[in-house]
Every structure is written in structure tokens, then in C-alpha cells.
C-alpha positions in Angstrom: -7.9 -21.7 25.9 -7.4 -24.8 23.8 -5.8 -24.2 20.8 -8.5 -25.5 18.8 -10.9 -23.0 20.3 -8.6 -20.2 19.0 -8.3 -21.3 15.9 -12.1 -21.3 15.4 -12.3 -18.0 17.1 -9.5 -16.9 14.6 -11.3 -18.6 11.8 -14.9 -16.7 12.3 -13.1 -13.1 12.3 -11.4 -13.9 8.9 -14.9 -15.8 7.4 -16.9 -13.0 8.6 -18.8 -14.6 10.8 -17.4 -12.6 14.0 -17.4 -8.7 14.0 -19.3 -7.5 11.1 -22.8 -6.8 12.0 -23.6 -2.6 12.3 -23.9 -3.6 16.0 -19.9 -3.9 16.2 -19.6 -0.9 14.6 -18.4 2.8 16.0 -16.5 5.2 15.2 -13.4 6.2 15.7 -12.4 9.2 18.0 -10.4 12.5 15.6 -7.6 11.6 18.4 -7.0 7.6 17.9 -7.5 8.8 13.4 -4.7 11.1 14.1 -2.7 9.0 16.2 -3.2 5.8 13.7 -1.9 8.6 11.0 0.8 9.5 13.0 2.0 6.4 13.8 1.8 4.9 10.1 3.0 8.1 8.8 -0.1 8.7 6.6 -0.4 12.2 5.3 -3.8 13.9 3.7 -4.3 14.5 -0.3 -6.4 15.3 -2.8 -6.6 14.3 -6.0 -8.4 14.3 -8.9 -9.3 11.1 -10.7 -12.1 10.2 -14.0 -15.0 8.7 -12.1 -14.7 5.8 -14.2 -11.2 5.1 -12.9 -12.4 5.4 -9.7 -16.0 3.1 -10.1 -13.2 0.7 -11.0 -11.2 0.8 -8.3 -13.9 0.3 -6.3 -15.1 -2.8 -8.2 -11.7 -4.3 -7.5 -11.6 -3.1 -4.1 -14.6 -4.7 -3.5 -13.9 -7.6 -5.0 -10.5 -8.1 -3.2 -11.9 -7.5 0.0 -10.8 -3.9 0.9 -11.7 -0.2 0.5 -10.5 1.8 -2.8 -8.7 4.1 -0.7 -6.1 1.3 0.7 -6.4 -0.5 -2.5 -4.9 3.0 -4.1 -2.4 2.9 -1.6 -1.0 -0.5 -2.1 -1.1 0.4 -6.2 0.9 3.4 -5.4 3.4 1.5 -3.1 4.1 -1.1 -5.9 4.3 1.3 -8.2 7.2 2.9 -6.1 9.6 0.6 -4.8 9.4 -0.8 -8.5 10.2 2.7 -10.2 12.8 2.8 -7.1 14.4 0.0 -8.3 14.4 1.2 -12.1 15.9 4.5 -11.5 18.4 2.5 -9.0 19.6 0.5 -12.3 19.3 3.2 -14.7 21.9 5.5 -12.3 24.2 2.5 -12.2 24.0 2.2 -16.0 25.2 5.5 -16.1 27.6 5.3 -13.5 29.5 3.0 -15.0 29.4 4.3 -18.7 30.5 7.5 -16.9 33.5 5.8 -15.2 34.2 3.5 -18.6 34.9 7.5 -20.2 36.9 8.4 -17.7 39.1 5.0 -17.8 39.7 5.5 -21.5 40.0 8.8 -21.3 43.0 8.7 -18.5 44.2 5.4 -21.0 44.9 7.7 -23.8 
């Protein structure tokens, strides 16, 4: 296939114009759910959340192009590896002022 062909091809799944009408749509077997879970390690909760937080979430989901349930996800994940990485400094902080004591202790 010429390259050109595959870009359009490409092109219409992104745009929309490929794949979205209800014919296109089924769903998925409890089997390939719980493999796809498996295999991106995803794990069932519940939680509670104002239905206004969530109406927005939605709105922005929607707006960005993908459920509220992902979008959640990917807030969540931020959220994380940059808390990660604030606890990760705030232990060296303390780390070091713990080993500065003990230097001036031993010093003395």
C-alpha cells in the first residue's frame, strides 16, 4: 500500500471519519475486559465524588476528546508521580539535615 494511501487511511481514524458510526460498535466480551485489566494492571474502585465535580469532568472530558473515567485517571497519575517527586525531595531535605547533626555532633 502506498504510503500516501496510509496516511489517509491513518488520517480518517484520527478525524473521525473512519470507525465511529453505532454500526462499528460492539461490545466487549467480560474475558478480553479482564484481560485488558490484567494486562494494564487496572484494579476496580468506588468512590464518591459531588455530582458537580463530576458534570465537570465530564465537560472537560468531553471537550478533550475522552471519557471522564480515563480523564480521572490521567489526573490521578499526574497528581502522583508529581507528589512522588515532592516527598522524594522533602526525604532528601531531611536526610541531609539529619546527617549535617550527626557531622557536628561527631565534630564536637
Amino acid at each position: 500500500m502506498p504510503q500516501d494511501a496510509t496516511n489517509t487511511i491513518d488520517n480518517g481514524w484520527e478525524n473521525g471519519e473512519l470507525g465511529r458510526e453505532e454500526k462499528h460498535v460492539r461490545r466487549s466480551t467480560e474475558s478480553r475486559e479482564q484481560s485488558l485489566d490484567g494486562a494494564l494492571e487496572l484494579q476496580l474502585i468506588s468512590i464518591r465524588l459531588q455530582k458537580e465535580l463530576i458534570e465537570q469532568l465530564k465537560f472537560i472530558g468531553e471537550y478533550r476528546g475522552v471519557g471522564y473515567q480515563p480523564l480521572i485517571r490521567d489526573i490521578l497519575c499526574r497528581w502522583t508521580r508529581t507528589e512522588m517527586f515532592v516527598i522524594a525531595e522533602e526525604m532528601k531535605k531531611e536526610l541531609q539535615a539529619k546527617e549535617a547533626t550527626a557531622a557536628a555532633r561527631k565534630r564536637a
